[in-house]
VMD Tcl script that draws the C-alpha trace (Angstrom):
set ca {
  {122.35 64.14 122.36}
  {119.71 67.21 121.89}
  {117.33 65.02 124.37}
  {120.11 64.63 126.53}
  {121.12 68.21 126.79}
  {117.52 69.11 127.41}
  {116.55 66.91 129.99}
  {119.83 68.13 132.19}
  {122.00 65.25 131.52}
  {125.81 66.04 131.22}
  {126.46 66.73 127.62}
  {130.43 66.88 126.60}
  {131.84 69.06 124.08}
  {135.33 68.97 122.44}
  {137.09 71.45 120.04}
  {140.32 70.74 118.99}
  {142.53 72.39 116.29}
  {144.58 75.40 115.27}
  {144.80 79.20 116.42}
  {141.23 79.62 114.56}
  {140.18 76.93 116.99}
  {141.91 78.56 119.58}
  {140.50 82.24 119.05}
  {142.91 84.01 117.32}
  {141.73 86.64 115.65}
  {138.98 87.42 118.46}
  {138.98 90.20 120.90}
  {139.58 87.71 123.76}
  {139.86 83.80 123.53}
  {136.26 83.37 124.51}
  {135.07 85.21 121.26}
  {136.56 82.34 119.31}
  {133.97 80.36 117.50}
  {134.72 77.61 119.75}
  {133.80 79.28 123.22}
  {130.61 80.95 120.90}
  {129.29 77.58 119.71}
  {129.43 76.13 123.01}
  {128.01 78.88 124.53}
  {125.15 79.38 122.36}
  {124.84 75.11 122.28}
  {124.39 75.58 125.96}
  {121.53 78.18 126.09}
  {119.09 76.98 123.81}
  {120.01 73.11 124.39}
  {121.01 73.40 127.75}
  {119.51 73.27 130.98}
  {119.87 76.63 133.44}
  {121.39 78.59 131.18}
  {123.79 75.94 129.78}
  {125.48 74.24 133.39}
  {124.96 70.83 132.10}
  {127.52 71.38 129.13}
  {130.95 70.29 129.87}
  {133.55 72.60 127.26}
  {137.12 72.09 126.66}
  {138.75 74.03 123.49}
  {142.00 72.09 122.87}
  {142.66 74.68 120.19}
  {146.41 75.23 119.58}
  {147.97 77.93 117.27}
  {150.18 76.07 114.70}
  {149.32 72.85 115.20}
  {148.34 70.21 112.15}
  {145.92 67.58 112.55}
  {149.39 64.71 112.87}
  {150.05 66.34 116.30}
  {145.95 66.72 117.20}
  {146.33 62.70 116.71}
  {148.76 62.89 119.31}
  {146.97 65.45 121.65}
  {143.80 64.08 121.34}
  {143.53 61.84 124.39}
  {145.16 64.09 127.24}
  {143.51 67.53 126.18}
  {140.16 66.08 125.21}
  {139.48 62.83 126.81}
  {141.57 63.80 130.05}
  {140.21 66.96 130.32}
  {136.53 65.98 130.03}
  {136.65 63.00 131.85}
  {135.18 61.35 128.98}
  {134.96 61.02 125.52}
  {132.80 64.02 123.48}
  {129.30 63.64 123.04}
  {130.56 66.45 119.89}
  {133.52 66.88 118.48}
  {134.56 69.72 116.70}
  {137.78 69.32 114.41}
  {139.07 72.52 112.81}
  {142.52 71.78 110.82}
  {141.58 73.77 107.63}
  {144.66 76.01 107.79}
  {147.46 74.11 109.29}
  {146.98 71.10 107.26}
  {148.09 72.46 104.13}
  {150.69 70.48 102.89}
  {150.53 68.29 106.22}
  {152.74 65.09 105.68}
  {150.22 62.66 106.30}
  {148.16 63.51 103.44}
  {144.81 63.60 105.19}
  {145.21 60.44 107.27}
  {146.24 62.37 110.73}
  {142.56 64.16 110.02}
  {140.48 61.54 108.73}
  {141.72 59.38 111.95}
  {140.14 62.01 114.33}
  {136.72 61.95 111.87}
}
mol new
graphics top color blue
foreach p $ca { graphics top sphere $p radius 0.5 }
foreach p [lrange $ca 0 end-1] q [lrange $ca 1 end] { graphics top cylinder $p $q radius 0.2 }
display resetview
């Protein structure tokens, strides 16, 4: 994927979790970690300053991994066009406790 992004193909990357995900906490939404990764990804992988990276942050305050099973395919794969080339999966505080046990989460993995 690092060969890919360098030589200017289309590289797709997909965040998709809670508010941390989302950017709470940040000054805007684009200071989440999400927006910074991607950004960052984009400049020293990228090509011309990073227009070859495709970004979607499907990052949703409150939401536990069972419902990012169910949002997975319309704000990721819909949105993109695709499936990720990365996937970022942030759960860490909303799945406390989640009623699947881990299985919503590992089925994302």
């Amino acid at each position: 994927m690092l060969e890919q992004a360098r030589s200017g193909e289309t590289v797709n990357i997909a965040a998709l979790g809670g508010s941390v995900t989302e950017g709470a906490g940040a000054q805007t939404a684009q200071g989440g970690y999400a927006y910074q990764f991607a950004d960052a990804f984009g400049e020293v992988y990228g090509t011309d300053g990073g227009s070859n990276i495709n970004f979607v942050n499907a990052g949703l305050g409150g939401t536990p991994s069972s419902l990012g099973v169910i949002r997975y395919q319309r704000d990721v794969v819909e949105e993109l066009g695709a499936e990720p080339d990365l996937f970022i999966l942030e759960f860490a505080v909303n799945d406390y406790g989640e009623v699947t046990g881990g299985r919503a989460y590992e089925s994302l993995v």
